[in-house]
Each structure stands twice: as C-alpha cells, then as structure tokens.
C-alpha positions in Angstrom: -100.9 -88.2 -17.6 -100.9 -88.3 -13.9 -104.7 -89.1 -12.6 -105.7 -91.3 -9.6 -103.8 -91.6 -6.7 -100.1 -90.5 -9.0 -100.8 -93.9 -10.9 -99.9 -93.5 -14.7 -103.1 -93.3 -17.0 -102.8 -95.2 -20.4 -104.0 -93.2 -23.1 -106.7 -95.3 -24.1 -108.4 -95.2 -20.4 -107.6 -91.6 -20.5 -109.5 -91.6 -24.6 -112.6 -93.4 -22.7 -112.8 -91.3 -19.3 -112.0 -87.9 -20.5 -115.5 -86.6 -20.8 -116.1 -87.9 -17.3 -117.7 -85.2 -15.1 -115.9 -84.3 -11.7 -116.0 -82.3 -9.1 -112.6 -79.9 -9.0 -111.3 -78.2 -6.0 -109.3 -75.0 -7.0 -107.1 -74.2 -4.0 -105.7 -71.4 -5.2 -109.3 -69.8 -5.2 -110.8 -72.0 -2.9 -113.7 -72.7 -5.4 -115.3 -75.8 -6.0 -116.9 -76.6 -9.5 -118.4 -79.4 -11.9 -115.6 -80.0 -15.2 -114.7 -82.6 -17.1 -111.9 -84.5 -16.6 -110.3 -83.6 -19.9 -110.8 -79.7 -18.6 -109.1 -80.7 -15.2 -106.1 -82.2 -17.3 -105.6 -79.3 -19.0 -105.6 -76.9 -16.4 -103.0 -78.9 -14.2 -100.8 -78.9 -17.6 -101.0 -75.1 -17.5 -100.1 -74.5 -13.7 -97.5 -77.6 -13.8 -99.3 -80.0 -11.2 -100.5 -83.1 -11.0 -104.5 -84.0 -10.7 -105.1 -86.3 -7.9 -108.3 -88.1 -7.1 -108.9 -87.2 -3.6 -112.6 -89.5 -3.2 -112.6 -91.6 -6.9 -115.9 -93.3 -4.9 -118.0 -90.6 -4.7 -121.1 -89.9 -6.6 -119.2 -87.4 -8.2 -115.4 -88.0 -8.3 -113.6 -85.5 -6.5 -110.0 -83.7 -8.0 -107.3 -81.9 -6.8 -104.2 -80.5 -8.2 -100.8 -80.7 -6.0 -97.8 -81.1 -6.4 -97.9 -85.3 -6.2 -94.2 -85.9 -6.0 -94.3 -83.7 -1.9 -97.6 -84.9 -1.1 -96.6 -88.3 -1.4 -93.3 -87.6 0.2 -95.8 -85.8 3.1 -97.9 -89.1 3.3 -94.9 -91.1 3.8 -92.8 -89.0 6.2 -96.0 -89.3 8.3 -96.3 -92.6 8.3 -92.9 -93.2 9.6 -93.3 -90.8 12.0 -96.4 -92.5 13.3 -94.6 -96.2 12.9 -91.6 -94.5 15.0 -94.1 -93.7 18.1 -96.4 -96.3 18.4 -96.1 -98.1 21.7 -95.4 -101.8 22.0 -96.9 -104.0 24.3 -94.2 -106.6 25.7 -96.2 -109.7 27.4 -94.5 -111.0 30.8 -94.9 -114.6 31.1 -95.3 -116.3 34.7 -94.8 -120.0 34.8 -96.5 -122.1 37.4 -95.6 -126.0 38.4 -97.3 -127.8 41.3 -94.7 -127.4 43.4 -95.1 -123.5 43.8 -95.6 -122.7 47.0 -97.4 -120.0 48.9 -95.1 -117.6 49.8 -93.6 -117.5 46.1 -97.3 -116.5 44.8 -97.1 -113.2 47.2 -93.7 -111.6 45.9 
C-alpha cells in the first residue's frame, strides 16, 4: 500500500489508520470530499494510482491520487534543472602588504 509521500505502509499502521478521515481531491472531477482513508485506498486500487499525502499536517490530512512513480520523476527532473541554473558566486581575493604603494591601489 502506497500512502504518504510513496513511502510503503506496513499493514499494521495501515490496520490502525484506516478509519482515519481525509480530505480527497478527485482530479478527474475536480471535487473535493471528506472519506476515509480505507475508502481513498480503495478507490486508487480501482483506477490503478497511487494515494499521495499532499499536506499530512493539516487539520484534516489532505490526499491525492497520481501516478507516484512520474511525479516523483517530475520532482526530481526539476530539481536538477534548478541545481543546473543556479548562479555561483566566485569571491576575488586582493592581498595587501605594507609595501603597496599608491599608484598600485588605483589600477
């Protein structure tokens, strides 16, 4: 059972939360209702996705279903892509003795 960020549920946590209410998100629709986890599971084994927690901290835990396997490919590929153009900021050094004179502090 896929439930929480793509992490693997043991059955026994899935035994103790399955009567939990949530908040599902039906895409498809574009409906939003109160069901209980257990009724959320079942419904991503019909259509053949995954249930992913989109806000577990809420008042009300929140629950999608995708496809987990290309959203977590998504997340990923984005990632790199933001790794690839961040700048970098190269520091210049400037060492200074007492013997510097005037005219090399103007170039």
């Amino acid at each position: 059972i896929n439930v929480v960020k793509g992490e693997k549920m043991t059955e026994v946590n899935y035994e103790r939360k399955k009567a939990m209410e949530v908040l599902f998100i039906d895409e498809e629709s574009g409906t939003k209702e109160t069901m209980t986890l257990e009724q959320v599971v079942r419904l991503a084994d019909e259509r053949k996705l995954d249930p992913v927690m989109v806000a577990p901290d809420a008042e009300v835990p929140v629950l999608k279903l995708m496809d987990f396997r290309k959203e977590r490919h998504r997340m990923l590929r984005k990632a790199k892509e933001a790794s690839k153009n961040a700048s970098t900021v190269t520091l210049k050094e400037v060492r200074l003795g007492l013997n510097v004179g005037k005219s090399d502090l103007d170039r």
